[in-house]
VOKEMI-616706 format. One record per residue (C-alpha): residue number from 1; residue in one letter; x, y, z. Coordinates in steps of 0.25 Angstrom, whole numbers, padded with zeros to 4 digits. Each point is the difference from the previous one (the first is absolute). Layout:
VOKEMI-616706
+-----+------+-------+-------+-------+
: seq : type :    c1 :    c2 :    c3 :
+-----+------+-------+-------+-------+
: NUM :    A :     X :     Y :     Z :
...
+-----+------+-------+-------+-------+
This chain:
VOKEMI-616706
+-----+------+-------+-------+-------+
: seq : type :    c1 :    c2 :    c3 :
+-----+------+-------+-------+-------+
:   1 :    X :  0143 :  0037 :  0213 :
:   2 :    X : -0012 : -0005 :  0006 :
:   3 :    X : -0003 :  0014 :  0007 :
:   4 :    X :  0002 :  0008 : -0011 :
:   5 :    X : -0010 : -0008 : -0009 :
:   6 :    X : -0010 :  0002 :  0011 :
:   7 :    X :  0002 :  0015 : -0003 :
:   8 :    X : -0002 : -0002 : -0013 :
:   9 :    X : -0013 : -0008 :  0002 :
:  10 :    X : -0005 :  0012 :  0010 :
:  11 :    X :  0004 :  0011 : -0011 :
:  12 :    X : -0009 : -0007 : -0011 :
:  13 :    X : -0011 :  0001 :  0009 :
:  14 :    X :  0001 :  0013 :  0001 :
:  15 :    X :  0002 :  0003 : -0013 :
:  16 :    X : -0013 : -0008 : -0004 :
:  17 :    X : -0007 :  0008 :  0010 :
:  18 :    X :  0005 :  0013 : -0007 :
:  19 :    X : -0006 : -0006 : -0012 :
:  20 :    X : -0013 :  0000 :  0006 :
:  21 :    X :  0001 :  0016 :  0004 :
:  22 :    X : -0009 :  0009 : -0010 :
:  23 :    X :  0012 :  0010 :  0004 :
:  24 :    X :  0010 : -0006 : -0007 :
:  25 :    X : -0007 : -0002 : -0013 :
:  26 :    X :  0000 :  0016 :  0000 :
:  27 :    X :  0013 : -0001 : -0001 :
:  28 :    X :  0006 : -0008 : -0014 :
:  29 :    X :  0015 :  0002 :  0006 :
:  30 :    X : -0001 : -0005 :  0014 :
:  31 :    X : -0011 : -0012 : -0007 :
:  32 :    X :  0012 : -0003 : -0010 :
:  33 :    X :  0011 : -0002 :  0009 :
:  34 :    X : -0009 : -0009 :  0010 :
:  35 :    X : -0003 : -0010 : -0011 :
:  36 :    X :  0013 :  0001 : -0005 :
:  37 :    X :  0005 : -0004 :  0014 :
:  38 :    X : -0011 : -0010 :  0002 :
:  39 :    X :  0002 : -0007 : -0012 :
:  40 :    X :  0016 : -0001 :  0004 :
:  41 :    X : -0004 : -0005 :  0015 :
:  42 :    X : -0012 : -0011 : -0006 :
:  43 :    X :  0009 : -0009 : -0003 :
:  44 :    X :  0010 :  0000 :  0011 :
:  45 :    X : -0011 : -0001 :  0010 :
:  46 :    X : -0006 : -0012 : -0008 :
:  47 :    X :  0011 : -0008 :  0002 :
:  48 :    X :  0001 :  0003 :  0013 :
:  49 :    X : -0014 : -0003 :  0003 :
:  50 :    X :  0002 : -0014 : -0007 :
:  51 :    X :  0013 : -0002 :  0009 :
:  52 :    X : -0007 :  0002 :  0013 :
:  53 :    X : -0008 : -0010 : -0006 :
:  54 :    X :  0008 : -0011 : -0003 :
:  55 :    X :  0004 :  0003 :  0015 :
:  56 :    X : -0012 : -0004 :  0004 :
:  57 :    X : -0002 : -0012 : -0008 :
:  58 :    X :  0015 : -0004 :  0006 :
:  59 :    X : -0006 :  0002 :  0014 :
:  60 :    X : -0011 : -0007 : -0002 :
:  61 :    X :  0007 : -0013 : -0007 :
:  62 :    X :  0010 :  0001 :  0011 :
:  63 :    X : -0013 : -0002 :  0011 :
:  64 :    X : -0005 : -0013 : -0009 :
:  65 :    X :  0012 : -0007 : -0003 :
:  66 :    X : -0003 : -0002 :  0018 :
:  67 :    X : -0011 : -0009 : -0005 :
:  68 :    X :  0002 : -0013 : -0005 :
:  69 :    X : -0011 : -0002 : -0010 :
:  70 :    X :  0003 :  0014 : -0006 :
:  71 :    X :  0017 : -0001 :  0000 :
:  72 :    X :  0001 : -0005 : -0011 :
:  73 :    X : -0008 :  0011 : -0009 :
:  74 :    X :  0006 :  0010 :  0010 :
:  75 :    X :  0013 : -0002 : -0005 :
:  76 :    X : -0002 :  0002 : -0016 :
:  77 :    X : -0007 :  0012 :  0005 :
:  78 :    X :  0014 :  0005 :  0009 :
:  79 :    X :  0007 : -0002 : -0012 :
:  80 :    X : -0009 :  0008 : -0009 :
:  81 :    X : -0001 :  0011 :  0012 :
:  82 :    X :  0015 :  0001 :  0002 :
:  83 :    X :  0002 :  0000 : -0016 :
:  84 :    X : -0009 :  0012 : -0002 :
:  85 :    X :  0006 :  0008 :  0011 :
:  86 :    X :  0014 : -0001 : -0005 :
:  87 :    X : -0006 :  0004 : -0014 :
:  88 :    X : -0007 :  0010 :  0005 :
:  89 :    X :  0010 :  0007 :  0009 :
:  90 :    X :  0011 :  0001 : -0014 :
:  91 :    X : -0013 :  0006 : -0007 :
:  92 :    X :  0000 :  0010 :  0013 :
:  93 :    X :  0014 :  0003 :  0000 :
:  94 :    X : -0001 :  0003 : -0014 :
:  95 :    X : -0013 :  0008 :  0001 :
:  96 :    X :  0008 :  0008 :  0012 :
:  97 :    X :  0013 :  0004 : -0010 :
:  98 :    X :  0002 :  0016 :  0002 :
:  99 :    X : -0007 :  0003 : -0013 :
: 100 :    X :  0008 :  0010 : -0011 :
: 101 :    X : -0005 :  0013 :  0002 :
: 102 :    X : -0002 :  0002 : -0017 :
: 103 :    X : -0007 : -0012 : -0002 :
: 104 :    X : -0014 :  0007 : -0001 :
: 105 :    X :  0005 :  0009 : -0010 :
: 106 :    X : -0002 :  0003 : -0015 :
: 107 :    X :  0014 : -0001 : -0007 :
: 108 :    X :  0008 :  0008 : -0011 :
: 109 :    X :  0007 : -0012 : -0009 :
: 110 :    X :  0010 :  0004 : -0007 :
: 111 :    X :  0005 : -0007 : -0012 :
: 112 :    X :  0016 :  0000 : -0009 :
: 113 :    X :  0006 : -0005 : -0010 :
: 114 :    X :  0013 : -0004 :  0003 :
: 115 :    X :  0013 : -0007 : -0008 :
: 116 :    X : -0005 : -0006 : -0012 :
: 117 :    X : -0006 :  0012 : -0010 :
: 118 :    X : -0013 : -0003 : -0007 :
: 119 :    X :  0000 : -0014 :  0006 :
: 120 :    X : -0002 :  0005 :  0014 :
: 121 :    X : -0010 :  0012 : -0004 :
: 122 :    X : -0009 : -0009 : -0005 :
: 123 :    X :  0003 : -0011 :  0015 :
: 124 :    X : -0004 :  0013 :  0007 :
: 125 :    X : -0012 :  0002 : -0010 :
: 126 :    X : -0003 : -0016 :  0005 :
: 127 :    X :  0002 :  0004 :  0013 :
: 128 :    X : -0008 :  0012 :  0000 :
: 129 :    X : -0013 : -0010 : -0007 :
: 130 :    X :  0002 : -0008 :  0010 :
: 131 :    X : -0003 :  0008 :  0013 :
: 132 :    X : -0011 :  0007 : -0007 :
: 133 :    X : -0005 : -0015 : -0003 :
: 134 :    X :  0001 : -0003 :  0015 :
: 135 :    X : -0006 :  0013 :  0004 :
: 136 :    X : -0012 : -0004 : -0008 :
: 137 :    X : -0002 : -0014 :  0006 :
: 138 :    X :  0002 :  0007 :  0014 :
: 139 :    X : -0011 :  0011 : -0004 :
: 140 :    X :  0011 :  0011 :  0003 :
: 141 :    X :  0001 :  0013 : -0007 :
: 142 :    X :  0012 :  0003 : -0010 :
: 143 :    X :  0002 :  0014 : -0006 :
: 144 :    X :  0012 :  0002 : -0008 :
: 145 :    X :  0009 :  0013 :  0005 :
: 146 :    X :  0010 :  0000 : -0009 :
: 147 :    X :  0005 : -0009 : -0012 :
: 148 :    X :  0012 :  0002 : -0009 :
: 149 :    X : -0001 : -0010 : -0011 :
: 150 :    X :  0009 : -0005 : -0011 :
: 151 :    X : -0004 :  0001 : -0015 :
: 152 :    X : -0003 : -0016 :  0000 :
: 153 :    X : -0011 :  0000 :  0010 :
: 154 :    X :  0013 : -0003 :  0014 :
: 155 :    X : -0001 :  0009 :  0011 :
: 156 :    X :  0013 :  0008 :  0005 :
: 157 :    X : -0006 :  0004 :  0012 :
: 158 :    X : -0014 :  0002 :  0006 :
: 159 :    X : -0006 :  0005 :  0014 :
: 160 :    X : -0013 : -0008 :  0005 :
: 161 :    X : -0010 :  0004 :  0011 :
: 162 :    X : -0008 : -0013 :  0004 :
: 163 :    X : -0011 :  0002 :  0011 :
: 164 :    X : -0009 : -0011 :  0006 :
: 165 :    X : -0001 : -0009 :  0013 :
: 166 :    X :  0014 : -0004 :  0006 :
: 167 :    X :  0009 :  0004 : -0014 :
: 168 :    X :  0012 :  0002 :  0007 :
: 169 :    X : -0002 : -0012 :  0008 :
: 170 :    X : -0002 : -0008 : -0012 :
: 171 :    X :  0012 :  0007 : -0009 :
: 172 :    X :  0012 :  0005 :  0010 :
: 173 :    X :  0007 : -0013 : -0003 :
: 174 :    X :  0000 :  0004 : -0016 :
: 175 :    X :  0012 :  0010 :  0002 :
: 176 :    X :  0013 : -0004 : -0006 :
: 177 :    X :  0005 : -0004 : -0013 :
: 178 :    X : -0007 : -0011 : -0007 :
: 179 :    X :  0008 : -0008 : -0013 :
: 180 :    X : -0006 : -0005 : -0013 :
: 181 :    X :  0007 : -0011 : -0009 :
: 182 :    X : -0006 : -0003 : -0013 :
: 183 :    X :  0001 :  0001 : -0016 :
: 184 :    X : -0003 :  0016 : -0002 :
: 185 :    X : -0007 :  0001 : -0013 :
: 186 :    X :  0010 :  0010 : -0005 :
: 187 :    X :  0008 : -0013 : -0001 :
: 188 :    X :  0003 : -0007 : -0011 :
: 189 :    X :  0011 : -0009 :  0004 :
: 190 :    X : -0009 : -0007 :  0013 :
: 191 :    X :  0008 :  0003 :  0011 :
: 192 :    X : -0005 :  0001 :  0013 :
: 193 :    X :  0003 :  0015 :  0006 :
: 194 :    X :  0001 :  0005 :  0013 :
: 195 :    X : -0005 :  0013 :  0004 :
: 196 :    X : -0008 :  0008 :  0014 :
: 197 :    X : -0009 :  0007 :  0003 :
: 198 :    X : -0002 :  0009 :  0014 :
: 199 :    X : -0011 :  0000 :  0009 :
: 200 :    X : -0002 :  0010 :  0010 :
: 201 :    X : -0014 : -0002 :  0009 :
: 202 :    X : -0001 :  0011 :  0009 :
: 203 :    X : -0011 :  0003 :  0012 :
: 204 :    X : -0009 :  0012 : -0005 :
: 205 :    X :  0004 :  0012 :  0008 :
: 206 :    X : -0010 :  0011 :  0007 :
: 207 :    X :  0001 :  0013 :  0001 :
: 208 :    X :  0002 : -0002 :  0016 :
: 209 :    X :  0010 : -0009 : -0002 :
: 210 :    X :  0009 :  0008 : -0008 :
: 211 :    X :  0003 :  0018 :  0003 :
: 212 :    X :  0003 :  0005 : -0015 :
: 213 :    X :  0006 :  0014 :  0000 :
: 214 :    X : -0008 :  0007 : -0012 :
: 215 :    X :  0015 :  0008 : -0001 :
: 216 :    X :  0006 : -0014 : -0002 :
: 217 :    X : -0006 : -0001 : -0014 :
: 218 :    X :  0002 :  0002 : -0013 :
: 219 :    X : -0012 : -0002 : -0009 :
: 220 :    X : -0001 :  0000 : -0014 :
: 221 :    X : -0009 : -0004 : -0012 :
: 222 :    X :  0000 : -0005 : -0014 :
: 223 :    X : -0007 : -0006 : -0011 :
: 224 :    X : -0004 : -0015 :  0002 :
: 225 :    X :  0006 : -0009 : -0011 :
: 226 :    X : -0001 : -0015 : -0002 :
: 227 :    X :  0010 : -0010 : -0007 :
: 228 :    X :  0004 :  0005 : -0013 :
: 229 :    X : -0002 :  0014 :  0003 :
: 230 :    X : -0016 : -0003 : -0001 :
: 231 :    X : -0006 :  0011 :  0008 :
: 232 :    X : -0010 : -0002 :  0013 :
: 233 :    X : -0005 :  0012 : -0003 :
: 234 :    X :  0003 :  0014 : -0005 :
: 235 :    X :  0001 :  0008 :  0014 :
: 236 :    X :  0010 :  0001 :  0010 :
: 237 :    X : -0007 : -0009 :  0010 :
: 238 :    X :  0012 : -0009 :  0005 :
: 239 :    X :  0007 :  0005 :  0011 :
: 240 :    X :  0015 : -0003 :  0006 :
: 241 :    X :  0003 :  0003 :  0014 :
: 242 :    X :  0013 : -0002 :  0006 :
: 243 :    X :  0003 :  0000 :  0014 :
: 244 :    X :  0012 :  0009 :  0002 :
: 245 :    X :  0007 : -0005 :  0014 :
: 246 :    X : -0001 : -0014 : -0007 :
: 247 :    X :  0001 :  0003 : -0013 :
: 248 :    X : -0013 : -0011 : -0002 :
: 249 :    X : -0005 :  0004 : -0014 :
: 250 :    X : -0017 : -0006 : -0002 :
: 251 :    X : -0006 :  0001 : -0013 :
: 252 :    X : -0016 : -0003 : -0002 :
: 253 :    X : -0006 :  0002 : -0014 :
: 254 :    X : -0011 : -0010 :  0000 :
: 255 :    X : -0013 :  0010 :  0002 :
: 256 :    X : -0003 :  0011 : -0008 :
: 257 :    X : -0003 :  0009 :  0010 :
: 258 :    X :  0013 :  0008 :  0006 :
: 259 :    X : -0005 :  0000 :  0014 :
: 260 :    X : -0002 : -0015 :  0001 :
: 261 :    X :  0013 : -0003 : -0006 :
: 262 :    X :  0007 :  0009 :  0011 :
: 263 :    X : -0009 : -0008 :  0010 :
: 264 :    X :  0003 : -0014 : -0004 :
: 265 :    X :  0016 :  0003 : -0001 :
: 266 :    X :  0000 :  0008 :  0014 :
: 267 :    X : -0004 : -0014 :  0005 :
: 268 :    X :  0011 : -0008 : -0006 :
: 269 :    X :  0009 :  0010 :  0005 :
: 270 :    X : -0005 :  0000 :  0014 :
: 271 :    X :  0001 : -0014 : -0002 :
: 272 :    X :  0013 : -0001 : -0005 :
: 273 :    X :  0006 :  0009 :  0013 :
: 274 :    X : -0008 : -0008 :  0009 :
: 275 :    X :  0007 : -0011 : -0005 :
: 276 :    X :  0013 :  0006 :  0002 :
: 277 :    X : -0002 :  0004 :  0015 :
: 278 :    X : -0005 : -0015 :  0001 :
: 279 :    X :  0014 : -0006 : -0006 :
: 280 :    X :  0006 :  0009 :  0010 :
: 281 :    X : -0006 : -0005 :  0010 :
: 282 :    X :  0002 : -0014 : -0005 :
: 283 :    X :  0015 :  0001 : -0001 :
: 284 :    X :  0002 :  0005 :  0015 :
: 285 :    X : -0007 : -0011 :  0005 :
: 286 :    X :  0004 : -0011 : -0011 :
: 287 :    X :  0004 : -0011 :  0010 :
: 288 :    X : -0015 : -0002 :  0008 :
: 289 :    X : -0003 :  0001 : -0018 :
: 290 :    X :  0009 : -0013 : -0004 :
: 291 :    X : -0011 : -0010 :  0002 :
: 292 :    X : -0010 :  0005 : -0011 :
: 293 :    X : -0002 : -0005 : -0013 :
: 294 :    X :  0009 :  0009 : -0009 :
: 295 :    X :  0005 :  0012 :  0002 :
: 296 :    X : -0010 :  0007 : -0009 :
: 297 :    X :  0013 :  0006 : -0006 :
: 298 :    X : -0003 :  0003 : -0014 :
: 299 :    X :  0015 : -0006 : -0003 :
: 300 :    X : -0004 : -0013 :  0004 :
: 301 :    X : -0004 : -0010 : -0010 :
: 302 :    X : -0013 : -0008 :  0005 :
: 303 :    X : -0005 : -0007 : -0011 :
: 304 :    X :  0002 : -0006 : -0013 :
: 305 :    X : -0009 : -0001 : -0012 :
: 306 :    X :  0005 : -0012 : -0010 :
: 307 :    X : -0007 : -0001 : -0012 :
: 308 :    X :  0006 : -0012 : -0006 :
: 309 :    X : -0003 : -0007 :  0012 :
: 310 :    X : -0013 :  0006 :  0004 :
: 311 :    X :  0003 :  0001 :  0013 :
: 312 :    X : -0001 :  0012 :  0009 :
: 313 :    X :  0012 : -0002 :  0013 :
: 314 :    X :  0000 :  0009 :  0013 :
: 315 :    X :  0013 :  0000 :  0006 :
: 316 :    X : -0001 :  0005 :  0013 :
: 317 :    X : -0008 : -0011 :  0004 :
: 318 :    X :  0004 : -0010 : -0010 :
: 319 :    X : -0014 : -0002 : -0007 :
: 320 :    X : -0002 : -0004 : -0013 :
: 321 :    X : -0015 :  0000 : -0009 :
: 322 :    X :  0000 : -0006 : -0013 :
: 323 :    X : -0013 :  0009 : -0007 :
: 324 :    X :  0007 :  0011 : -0005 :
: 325 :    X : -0010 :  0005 : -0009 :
: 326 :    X : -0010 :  0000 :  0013 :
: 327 :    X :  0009 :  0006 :  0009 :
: 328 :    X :  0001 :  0010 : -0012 :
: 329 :    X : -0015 :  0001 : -0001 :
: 330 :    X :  0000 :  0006 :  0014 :
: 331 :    X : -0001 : -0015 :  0008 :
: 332 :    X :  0011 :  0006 :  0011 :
: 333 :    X : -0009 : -0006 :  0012 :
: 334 :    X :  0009 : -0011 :  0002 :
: 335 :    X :  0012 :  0007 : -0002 :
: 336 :    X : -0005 :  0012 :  0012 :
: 337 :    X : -0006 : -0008 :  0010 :
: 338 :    X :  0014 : -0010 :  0000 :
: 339 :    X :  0007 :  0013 :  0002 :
: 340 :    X : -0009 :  0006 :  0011 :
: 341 :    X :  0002 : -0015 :  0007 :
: 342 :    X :  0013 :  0000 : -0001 :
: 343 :    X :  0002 :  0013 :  0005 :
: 344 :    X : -0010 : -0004 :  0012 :
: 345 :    X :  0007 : -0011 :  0003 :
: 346 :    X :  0016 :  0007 :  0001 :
: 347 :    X : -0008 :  0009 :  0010 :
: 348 :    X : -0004 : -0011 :  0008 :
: 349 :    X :  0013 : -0006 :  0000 :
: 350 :    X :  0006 :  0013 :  0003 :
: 351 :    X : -0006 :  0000 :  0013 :
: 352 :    X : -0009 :  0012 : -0001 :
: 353 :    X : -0009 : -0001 :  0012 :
: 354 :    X : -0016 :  0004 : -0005 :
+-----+------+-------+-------+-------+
């Protein structure tokens, strides 16, 4: 571990000095991805510089605790010395984790009602508020693709794109179905329903990533509506494509014009075949997957949202927050990093090797 961290402390040089050639400022592509890698090297090397300091603070409190008059304060300062380097050694083991490959890209969310009608229309119209609450706090970008909603304001179904710094870092653990109890306002008896909503976080597919066959497409348009049959607008700007080998159908009516509408749903398509190809992946090589938190299986039931209670419980890691309305509000912070830990720390004990 040791030498690879050296390498790593040799390769920030290098990219500093790249930072220092005129040349490469000439160049925006080749300057982006060496600040990219630099800010994702700075703080591996950091800890590692601090390490092969408390080595040589150990050294030297080892050399003192020889003299008599200085044994004393040469042992607190072992202690303290040998404390920091275990510390610092878990922090370097996590630091060292293989890194997911998707977590620096912008994500497609998507968003259904599931069992439960109007009640769990307007959860996933909750839901949906609450990612674009968070998205603000993390100063992210949130266009709406596509949005079916019901006549009372719920949403049946809606596509996302969310752009910023780490997105699908931050969100990939969202996937699955999340539960809501509470007293639906359509009720008059005050029972407590239960209904779901599904989350779908997927990593925002690139062209390179995915080949589409022109040939494989079917591509329609139609006149934009809203809930009630109110229109968008009066021209045939929103466009339907469907993938015909898959037989994946991506609807976008959110911009006026035709040509970004065709844009924005041939990302949610690439998107949604790159995901497929990944869940291919995944399944032929579920076994070295057991030890990460949730599947990401959008089958799965990851959290639940109990009004009467206000409390807000993730299952897969047993944790439960009593500040719904904040956590509702876009608080999720604490709910994400527990999950990033706890997914860290399953690695660890896997016995993956940085």
């Amino acid at each position: 571990m040791l030498d690879q961290l050296q390498a790593l402390a040799l390769r920030r040089e290098d990219l500093e000095a790249q930072l220092a050639d005129p040349a490469v400022y000439g160049d925006g592509s080749r300057l982006k991805a060496v600040n990219r890698e630099l800010k994702e090297l700075t703080p591996v090397v950091e800890a590692y510089e601090a390490y092969r300091q408390a080595e040589r603070n150990r050294e030297e409190a080892e050399k003192l605790l020889h003299d008599p008059e200085f044994r004393d304060l040469a042992q607190e300062e072992l202690a303290a010395a040998k404390g920091e380097l275990e510390r610092l050694e878990g922090e370097l083991r996590r630091l060292l984790l293989p890194r997911d490959p998707n977590d620096g890209r912008n994500v497609i969310l998507e968003l259904r009602s599931g069992v439960g009608g109007e009640e769990s229309a307007l959860f996933a119209a909750s839901l949906l508020r609450m990612y674009t609450m968070y998205a603000q706090r993390q100063g992210w970008k949130l266009d709406i693709v596509h949005m079916n909603e019901t006549e009372l304001g719920g949403v049946k179904e809606c596509s996302v794109l969310i752009e910023g710094e780490g997105v699908y870092s931050r969100l990939k653990f969202e996937s699955g179905v999340h539960r809501v109890q509470r007293v639906p306002e359509t009720e008059s008896g005050g029972r407590i329903h239960t209904s779901a909503a599904t989350v779908a976080v997927l990593p925002e597919a690139e062209e390179v990533d995915v080949e589409i066959d022109p040939k494989d497409l079917q591509i329609d348009t139609y006149r934009a509506s809203g809930a009630g049959g109110q229109h968008v607008n009066k021209t045939e700007s929103a466009i339907r494509i469907t993938h015909l080998p898959t037989g994946l159908v991506v609807e976008c009516q959110d911009e006026r014009s035709q040509y970004k509408n065709k844009d924005k749903a041939m990302k949610v398509l690439r998107s949604r075949l790159y995901e497929l190809e990944r869940e291919r992946q995944a399944a032929a090589t579920a076994e070295e997957r057991r030890g990460q938190v949730g599947s990401g299986d959008r089958s799965e039931r990851i959290r639940t949202y109990n009004f009467p209670q206000g409390r807000v419980t993730d299952h897969r890691i047993g944790l439960t927050l009593y500040k719904i309305d904040a956590i509702l509000d876009g608080d999720l912070d604490e709910i994400i990093d527990a999950l990033v830990t706890a997914d860290q720390a399953e690695k660890l004990k896997g016995g993956e090797e940085p």
